[in-house]
N, C-alpha and C positions, 0 to 999 in steps of 0.2 A: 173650218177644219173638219175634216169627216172624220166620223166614230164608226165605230163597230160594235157589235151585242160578243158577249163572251163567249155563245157557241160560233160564232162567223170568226173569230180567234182560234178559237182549240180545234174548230175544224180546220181554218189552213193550215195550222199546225200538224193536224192528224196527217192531213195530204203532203205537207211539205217530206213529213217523216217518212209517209208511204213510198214517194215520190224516191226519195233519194239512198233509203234501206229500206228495198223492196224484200231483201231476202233475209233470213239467218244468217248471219255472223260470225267468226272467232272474238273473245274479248277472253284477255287476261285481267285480273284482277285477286283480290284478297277477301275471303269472307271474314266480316269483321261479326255476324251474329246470326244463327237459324234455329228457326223454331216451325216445329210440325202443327196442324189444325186440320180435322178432319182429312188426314190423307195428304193434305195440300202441304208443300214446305218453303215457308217466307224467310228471304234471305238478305241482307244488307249487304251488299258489297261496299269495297273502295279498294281507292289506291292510295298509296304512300309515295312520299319524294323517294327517288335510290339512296340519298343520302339523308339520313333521320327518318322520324314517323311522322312530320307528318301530312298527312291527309291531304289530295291535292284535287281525288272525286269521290261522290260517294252515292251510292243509286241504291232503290230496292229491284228484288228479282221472286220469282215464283217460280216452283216447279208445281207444275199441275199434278194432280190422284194421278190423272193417266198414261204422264207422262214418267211420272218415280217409277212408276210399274214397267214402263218399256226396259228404262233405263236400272234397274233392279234385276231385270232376267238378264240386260248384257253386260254389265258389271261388277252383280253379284253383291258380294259384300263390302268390297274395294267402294261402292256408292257411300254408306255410312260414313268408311274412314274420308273419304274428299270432303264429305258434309260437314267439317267444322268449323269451328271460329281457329281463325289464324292460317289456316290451309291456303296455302295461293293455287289456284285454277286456270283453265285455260277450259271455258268453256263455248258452247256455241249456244247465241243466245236469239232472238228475236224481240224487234221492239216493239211494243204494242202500246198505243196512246188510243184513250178516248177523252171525247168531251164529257163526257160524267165521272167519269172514272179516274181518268188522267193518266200518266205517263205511268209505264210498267214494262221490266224487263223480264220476258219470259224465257227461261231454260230450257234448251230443248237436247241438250246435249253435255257430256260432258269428255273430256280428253285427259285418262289417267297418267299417260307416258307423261306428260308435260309437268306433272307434277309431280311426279315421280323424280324427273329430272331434275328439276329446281331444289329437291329434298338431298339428293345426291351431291349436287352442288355448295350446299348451305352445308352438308353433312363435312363435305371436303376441306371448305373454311373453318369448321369449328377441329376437327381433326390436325389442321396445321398451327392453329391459335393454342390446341392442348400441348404438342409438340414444343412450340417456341415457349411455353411456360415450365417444360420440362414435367408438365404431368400424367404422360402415359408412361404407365409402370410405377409410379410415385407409391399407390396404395398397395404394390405388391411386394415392395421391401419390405413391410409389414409382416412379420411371424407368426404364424396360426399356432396356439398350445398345444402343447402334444396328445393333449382329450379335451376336444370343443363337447361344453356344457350348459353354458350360459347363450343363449342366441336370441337377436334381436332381429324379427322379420317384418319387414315391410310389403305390405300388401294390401289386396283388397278383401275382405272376409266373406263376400261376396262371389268371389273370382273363381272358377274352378283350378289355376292353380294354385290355390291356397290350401284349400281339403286335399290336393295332389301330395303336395310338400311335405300338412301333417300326418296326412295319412303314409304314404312312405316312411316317414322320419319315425313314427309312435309306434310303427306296426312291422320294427326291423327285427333279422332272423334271431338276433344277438343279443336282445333284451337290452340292448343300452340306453340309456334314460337320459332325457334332454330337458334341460329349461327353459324353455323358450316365451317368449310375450311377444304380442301381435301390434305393432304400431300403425295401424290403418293409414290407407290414404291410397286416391283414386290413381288407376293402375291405366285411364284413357284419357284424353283431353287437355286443354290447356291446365287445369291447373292440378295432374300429374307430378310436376319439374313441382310446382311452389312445394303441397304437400309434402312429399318425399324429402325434401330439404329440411323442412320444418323437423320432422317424424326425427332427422337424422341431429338437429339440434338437440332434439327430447334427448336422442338415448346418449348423444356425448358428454348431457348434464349430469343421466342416471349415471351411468358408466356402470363397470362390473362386467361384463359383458365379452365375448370372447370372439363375437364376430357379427357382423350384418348380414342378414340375406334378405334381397331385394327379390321377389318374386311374382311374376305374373305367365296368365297362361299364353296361349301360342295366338297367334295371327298374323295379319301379312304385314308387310313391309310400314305400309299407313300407320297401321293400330299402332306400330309400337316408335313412332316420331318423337313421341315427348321423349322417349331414352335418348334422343340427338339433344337436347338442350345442352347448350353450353353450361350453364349457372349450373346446372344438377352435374352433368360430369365433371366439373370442377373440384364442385362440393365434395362428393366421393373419393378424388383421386387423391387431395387434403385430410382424409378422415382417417384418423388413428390408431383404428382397428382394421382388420382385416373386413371386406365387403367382398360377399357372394352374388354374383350376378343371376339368376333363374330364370331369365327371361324367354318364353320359349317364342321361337324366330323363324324364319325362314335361311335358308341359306345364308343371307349378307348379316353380318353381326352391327348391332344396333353399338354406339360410340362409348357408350355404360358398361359394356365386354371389356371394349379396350382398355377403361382406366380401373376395372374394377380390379380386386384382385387375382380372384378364380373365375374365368366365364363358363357358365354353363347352360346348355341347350333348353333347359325346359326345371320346371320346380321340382319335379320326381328327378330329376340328374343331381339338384341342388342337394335334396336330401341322400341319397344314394351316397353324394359325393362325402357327408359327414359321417357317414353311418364306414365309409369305406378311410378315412380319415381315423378313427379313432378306433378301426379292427386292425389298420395297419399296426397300432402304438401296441394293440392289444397281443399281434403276433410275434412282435419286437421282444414285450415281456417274458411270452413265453419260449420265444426261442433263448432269447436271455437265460432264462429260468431251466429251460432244457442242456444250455451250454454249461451251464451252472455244474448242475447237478451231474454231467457227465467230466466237468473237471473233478468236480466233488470226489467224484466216484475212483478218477484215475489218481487224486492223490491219497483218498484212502488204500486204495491197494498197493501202492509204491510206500503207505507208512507200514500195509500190515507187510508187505515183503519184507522190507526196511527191520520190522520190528520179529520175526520169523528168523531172519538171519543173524539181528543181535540176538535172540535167545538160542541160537544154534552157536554162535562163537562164545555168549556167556558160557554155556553149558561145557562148551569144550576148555575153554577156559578155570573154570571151576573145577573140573574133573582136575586138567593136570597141574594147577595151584592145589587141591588137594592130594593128589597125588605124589608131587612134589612135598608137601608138607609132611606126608603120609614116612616118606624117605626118610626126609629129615629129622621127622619123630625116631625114625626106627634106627638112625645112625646118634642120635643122640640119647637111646635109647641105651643102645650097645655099648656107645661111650660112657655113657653115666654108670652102669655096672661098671665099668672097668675103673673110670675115675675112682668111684664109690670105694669099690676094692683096694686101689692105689692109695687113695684116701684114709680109707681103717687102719690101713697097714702101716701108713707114715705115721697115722697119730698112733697107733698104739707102740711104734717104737719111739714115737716121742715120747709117749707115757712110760714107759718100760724106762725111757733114760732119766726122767723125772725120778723116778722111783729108787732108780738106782745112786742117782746126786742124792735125793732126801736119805735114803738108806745112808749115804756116805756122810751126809750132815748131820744126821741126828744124833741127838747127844751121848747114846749109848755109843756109837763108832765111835766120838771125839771124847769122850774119856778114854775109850779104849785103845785109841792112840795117845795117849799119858796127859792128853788135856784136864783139869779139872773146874768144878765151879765152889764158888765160895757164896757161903750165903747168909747172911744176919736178920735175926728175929723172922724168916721165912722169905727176904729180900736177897735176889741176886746184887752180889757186889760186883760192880764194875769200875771205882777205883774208891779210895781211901776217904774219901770225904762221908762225913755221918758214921766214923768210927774211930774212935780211942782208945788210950791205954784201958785195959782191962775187960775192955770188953770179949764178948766170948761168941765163939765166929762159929759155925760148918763148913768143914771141905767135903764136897763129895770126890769120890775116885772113880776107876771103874770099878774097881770090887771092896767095896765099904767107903764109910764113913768118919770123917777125923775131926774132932770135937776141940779147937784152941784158943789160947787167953791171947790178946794180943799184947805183948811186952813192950813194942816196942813200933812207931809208926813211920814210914821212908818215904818220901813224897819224891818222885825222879824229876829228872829236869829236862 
């Protein structure tokens, strides 16, 4: 049987590979892991079945120092975001095999439309899966209080927009004072989505709290993928409190807009948006407070008119109830002399006829019309009883006195 030595192997190999990919390549695939070393950036690829994870190839790659560098000035910073674990690529590769070395796939290009579009795509499935769950819009039925105080932000502390938001927020024209606490968690990369869920677990346990805001600074399309995770806009669109989205963007709105509550363009809009939020409540009050006080105003003058014209009808009233009264004192004034007069006159001829009966009753008249009295031991006698023979009586007359023994006593029937 013939053998072979291991280079007379990896060299037909090397030839067969030269032989039949002589050139550069397209290959799509999935970066499952990269890491930079002197310039240089090693990378694991694979692929995944369509249907589940999993894994069906899986190869290393290299981008060379000078080749990041070509690929750096024509891609800019878009190179960074394609550089992650999870990212699917369509890059153009070259295979390179030695016998010492052994098999390596070198990058020598990369194609951002491609995955741009497969993001757009993914983006479009999770967008119709929030839909059929009924969770776009779910977190905006949600009521923000009439003065946001208490605020739970999720960020990076690192981030610039994070000093955007508090510096905006702390440093408004209006002096209004915020509570706010910082729930960290990283604002790039795969485990963005875990974080941020986590952070949002913490603050439904704290509670108190008067709203979320999720905030990060701006970048392209790439940088901000993890806001596409299903499981995180899920999470959000279910959350109890009101969530402010801050995520500064380009044009197309990241799927975290969609179900948040409020979306807003960037973390200075985030804060702006609270600061303009709780001036509105504050102009409410005072136009309130101004409506007030001009009703105020209109019903005090309608009580002092009110009270101007009762003391105008008292007045007139009082006058001619006194005046009236005034009359009527002087007509029963007039009357009462005249009664008074009427009066004196009636009694004193009542008196006068008094005078005249007693004149006529008195006992001098009634002797003097032949009446007389009889009287014993100083007793007027008024008939016969407590008096006997012998006893010795007075008769008065009108002119004198008659001095008799009684002889004899007649008692009438």
């Amino acid at each position: 049987m013939q053998s072979y030595t291991l280079y007379e192997l990896l060299e037909f190999i090397r030839r067969v590979l030269a032989l039949n990919v002589p050139k550069a390549i397209w290959v799509v695939c999935e970066i499952a892991q990269c890491n930079e070393s002197r310039g240089h950036y090693y990378l694991n690829l694979i692929e995944k079945q369509e249907e589940g994870d999993d894994i069906v190839a899986k190869s290393e790659a290299v981008i060379w120092q000078n080749q990041y560098r070509q690929l750096k000035r024509k891609l800019g910073k878009e190179l960074d975001n394609l550089l992650q674990e999870g990212v699917e690529v369509k890059m153009m590769v070259r295979v390179d095999f030695h016998e010492r070395y052994g098999f390596k796939i070198v990058i020598e290009d990369i194609d951002p439309i491609y995955t741009l579009g497969k993001l757009e795509l993914k983006r479009r499935r999770i967008i119709e899966a929030l839909q059929e769950g009924d969770l776009l819009g779910m977190n905006a039925d949600h009521s923000l209080p009439p003065v946001i105080q208490r605020i739970a932000l999720i960020s990076s502390q690192t981030a610039a927009g994070y000093s955007d938001f508090v510096n905006q927020l702390e440093s408004n024209a209006y002096g209004y004072h915020y509570k706010w606490k910082l729930f960290p968690a990283a604002m790039q990369g795969q485990s963005t989505s875990i974080e941020i869920r986590n952070q949002l677990k913490k603050i439904r346990i704290y509670g108190g709290y008067d709203c979320v805001v999720i905030t990060r600074g701006g970048g392209a399309r790439l940088d901000l993928m993890a806001f596409d995770d299903f499981e995180l806009c899920k999470t959000v669109a279910e959350f109890p409190i009101p969530i402010l989205s801050g995520v500064g963007h380009e044009t197309d709105e990241c799927i975290l807009d969609l179900v948040a509550h409020t979306p807003l363009k960037t973390p200075t809009a985030a804060a702006e948006f609270l600061i303009s939020h709780n001036m509105r409540f504050e102009s409410q009050l005072l136009q309130l407070g101004q409506e007030l006080f001009l009703t105020s105003q209109a019903q005090i003058n309608d009580e002092q008119l009110w009270l101007e014209e009762a003391k105008q009808v008292l007045r007139w009233q009082s006058q001619s109830i006194i005046s009236n009264e005034n009359q009527s004192l002087n007509y029963i004034n007039s009357d009462l002399k005249q009664l008074t007069e009427n009066k004196v006159r009636s009694e004193q001829d009542a008196l006068r006829h008094l005078e005249a009966l007693n004149h006529l009753l008195s006992t001098e008249e009634t002797l003097r019309r032949g009446y007389s009295l009889t009287i014993k031991n100083g007793k007027l006698l008024r008939d016969i009883k407590g008096v006997k023979k012998g006893d010795q009586i007075e008769t008065q007359i009108a002119k004198g006195r008659l001095i008799s023994e009684v002889i004899e006593l007649k008692k009438e029937e």
